[in-house]
N, C-alpha and C positions, 0 to 999 in steps of 0.2 A: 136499446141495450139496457140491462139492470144497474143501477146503481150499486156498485158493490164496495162502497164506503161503510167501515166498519161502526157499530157503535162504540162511540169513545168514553164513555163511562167507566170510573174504575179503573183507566187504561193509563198506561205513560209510556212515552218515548226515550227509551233510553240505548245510551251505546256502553262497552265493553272494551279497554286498551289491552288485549289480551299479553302481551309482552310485558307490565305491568301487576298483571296477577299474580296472587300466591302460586299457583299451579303452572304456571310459564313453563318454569324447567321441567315440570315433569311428563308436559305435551310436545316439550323440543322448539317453542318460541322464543326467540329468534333461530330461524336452522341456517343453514347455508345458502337457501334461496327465497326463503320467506322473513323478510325483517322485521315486520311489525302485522300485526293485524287489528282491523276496530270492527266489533260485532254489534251492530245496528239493527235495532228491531222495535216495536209495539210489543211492550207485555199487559197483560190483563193481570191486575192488583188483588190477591185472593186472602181475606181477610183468616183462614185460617191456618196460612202457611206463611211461612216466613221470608221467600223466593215469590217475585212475580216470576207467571205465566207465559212462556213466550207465544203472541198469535199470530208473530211471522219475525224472518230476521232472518238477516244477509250479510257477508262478510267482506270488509275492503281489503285484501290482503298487497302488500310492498313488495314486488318483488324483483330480481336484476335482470335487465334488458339493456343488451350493449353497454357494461358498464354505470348504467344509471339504474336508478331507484324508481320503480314505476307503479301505480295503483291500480288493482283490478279488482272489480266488484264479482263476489261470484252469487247465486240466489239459485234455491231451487223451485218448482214449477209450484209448490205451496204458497208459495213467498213471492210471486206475481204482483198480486198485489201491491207490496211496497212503492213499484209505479206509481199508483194511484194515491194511494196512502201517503206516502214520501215526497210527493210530486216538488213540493217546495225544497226539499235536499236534491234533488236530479236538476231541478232547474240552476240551482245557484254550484252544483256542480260545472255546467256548461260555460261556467267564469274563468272554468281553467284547463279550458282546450287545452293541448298541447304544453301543457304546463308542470306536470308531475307533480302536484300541490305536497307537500312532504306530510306525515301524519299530525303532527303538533297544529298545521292548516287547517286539515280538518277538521278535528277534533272544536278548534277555535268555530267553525263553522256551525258546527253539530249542537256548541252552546248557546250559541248566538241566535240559532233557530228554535231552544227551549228545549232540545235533549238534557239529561241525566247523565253524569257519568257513571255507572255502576261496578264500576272495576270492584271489586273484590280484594282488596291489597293486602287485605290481613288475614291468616289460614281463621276459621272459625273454629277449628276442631287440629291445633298444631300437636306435634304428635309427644306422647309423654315419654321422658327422661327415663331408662330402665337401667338397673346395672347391670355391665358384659357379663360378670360370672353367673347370677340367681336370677337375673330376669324382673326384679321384685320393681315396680316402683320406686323411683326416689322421689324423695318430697323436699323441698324449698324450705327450708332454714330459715327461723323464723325470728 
């Protein structure tokens, strides 16, 4: 079988408290069945862009099952890998069989094993103050 460990140069592990973003409300995080989501992946570090690269990445979403708050990983067939790659978050997953570990657990787990948090919490581009009647720019008083 090929060893299909990636090369990790340039690369970081970082996860995403997407219910914490700038953009939450505007994707409907938390909705009525999804409460929290954390986005987990290996990005590749590109020296002339400002955003790493995702080279795979999987999402743990909370969702209600009988009343309770439960974690389900979802990945698509690209994102395979992360098994392999993540092997150390799947194994110390397996600490909490039957346990419904709450997000703030994992999250505590994800740093503890040398993740990033890369939440994005402040809009980079928030959007400019216009006036209702002219449309014009308003500018901050100085």
């Amino acid at each position: 079988m090929n060893d299909c460990r990636l090369n990790r140069v340039n690369m970081r592990r970082e996860y995403t408290v997407v219910s914490e973003a700038y953009y939450a409300k505007a994707i409907g995080v938390p909705d009525g069945n999804i409460k929290e989501e954390l986005v987990v992946g290996l990005y590749a570090l590109n020296v002339d862009l400002d955003t790493p690269i995702p080279t795979f990445e999987f999402t743990i979403y909370w969702t209600e099952l009988d009343g309770q708050s439960v974690p389900q990983i979802r990945l698509f067939d690209d994102s395979w890998i992360a098994f392999d790659e993540f092997s150390d978050v799947f194994e110390e997953l397996e600490s909490f069989y039957d346990a419904s570990p709450e997000p703030a657990r994992l999250r505590e787990l994800l740093d503890s094993l040398g993740f990033i948090d890369a939440t994005q919490r402040k809009d980079p581009n928030p959007p400019v103050k216009c006036c209702p009647t002219c449309g014009t720019e308003l500018k901050k008083a100085e």
